[in-house]
N, C-alpha and C positions, 0 to 999 in steps of 0.2 A: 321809640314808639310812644306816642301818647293814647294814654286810655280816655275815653269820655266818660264822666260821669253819669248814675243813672238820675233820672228826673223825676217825677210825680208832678203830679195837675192838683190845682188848689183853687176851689171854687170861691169866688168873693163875690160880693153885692157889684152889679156892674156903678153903681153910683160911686162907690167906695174907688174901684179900678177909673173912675174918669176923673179923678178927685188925685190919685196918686199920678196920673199920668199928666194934666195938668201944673199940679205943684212939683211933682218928681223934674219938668222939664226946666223950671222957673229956674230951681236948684241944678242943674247941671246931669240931670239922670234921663238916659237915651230910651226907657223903656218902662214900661209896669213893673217888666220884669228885675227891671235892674234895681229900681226902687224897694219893689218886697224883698228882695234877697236880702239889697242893703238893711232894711227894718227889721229882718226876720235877724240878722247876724248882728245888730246894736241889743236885740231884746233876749238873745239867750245869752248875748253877754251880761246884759244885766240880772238873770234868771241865776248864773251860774256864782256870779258874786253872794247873791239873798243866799242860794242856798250851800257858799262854804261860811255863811256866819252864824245861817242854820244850823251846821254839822257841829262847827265849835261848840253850842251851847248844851 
């Protein structure tokens, strides 16, 4: 059985969303959607690094 995950809606600047859709495609990304996911999953990885060097100090 596969479950579906739940989703949430995310408002952006449509300029912003025709700017990702555009260069998201250039690069090999089929969607806005697949672009922000990708961006949003590089940026808390970078989030989560800052803050185990935060916890160190």
């Amino acid at each position: 059985m596969v479950m579906k995950a739940e989703k949430v809606m995310v408002e952006i600047p449509k300029t912003l969303a025709e700017e990702a859709l555009k260069l998201g495609k250039m690069f090999g990304y089929s969607s806005v959607t697949e672009f922000t996911k990708d961006a949003m999953h590089r940026r808390l990885e970078e989030l989560r690094k800052i803050e185990k060097v935060e916890k160190k100090k």
